[in-house]
ZAMAR-904558 format. One record per residue (C-alpha): residue in one letter; x, z, y. Coordinates in steps of 0.001 Angstrom, whole numbers, padded with zeros to 6 digits, always signed. Each point is the difference from the previous one (the first is absolute). Layout:
ZAMAR-904558
AXZY
...
This chain:
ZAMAR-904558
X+102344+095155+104149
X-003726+001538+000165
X-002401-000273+002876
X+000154+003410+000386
X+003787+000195+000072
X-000387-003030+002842
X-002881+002346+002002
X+002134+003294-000288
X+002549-001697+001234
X-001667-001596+002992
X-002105+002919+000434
X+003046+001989+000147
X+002284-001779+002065
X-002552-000257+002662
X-000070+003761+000371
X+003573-000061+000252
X-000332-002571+002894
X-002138+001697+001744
X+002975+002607+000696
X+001527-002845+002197
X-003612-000992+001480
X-000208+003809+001205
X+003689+000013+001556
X-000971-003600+001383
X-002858+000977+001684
X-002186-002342-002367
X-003300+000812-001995
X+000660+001360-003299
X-001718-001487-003128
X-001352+001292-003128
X-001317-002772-002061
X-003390-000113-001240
X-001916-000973-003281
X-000677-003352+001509
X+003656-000803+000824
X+000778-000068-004220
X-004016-001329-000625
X-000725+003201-001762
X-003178+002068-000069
X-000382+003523+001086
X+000390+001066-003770
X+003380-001661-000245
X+001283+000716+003362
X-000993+003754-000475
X+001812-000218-003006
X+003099-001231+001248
X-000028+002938+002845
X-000587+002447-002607
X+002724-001750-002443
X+003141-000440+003070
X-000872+003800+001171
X+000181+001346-003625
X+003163-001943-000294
X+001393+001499+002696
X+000196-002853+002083
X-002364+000618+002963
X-001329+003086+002008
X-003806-001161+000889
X-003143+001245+001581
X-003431-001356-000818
X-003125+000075-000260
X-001586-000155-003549
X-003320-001398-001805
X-000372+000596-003510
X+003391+001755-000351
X+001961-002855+001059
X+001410-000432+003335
X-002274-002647+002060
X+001433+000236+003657
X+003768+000963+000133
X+000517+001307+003574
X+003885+000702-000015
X+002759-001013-002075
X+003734+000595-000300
X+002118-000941-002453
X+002403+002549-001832
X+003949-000376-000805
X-001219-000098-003421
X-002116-003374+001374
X+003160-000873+001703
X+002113+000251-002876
X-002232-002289-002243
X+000224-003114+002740
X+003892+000489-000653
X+000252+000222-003472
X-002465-002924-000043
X+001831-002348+002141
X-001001-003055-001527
X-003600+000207+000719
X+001118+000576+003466
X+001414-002973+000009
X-002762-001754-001153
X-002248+002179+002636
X+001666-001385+002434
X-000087-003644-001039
X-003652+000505-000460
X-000275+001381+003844
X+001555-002697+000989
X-001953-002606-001821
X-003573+001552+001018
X+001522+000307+004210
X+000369-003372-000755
X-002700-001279-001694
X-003491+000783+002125
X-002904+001442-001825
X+002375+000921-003120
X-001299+003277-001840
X+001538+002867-000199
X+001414+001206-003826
């Protein structure tokens, strides 16, 4: 498994909690370059890369021709689809979740 199948996934199941967050009344979340330590190259990259794929419906701001700033974020049933067919690394998501609520100051992959 890649980091960037690890971020996708994360990055992608977050949008898809934030679904629940909206219907709980809670703060939704898109995560940002520093959650996966990634600069605004990589990150910009990875917005471009899940929207191209399908996976996410985004608006953001841009510098350079990469996106900088996302303001909103949703994922797509395509998104939704790859968390199910990838159901191991949501496994190991979750363990990781766990691990970091559990561990203070952990960092976030």
């Amino acid at each position: 498994m890649t980091k960037l199948d690890k971020i996708k996934y994360s990055f992608l199941k977050e949008l898809e909690e934030n679904e629940n967050r909206i219907v709980e009344g809670k703060e939704i979340v898109i995560p940002t370059r520093e959650n996966y330590n990634l600069n605004d190259e990589a990150y910009g990259n990875l917005i471009l890369y899940l929207e191209n794929e399908g996976y996410i419906t985004a608006q953001y701001a841009r510098a350079k021709d990469i996106p900088v700033i996302v303001i909103s974020a949703n994922i797509t049933e395509s998104g939704k689809e790859y968390l199910k067919s990838n159901s191991t690394l949501g496994k190991l998501y979750k363990g990781i979740k766990e691990i970091k609520d559990f561990i203070p100051g952990w960092i976030n992959i």
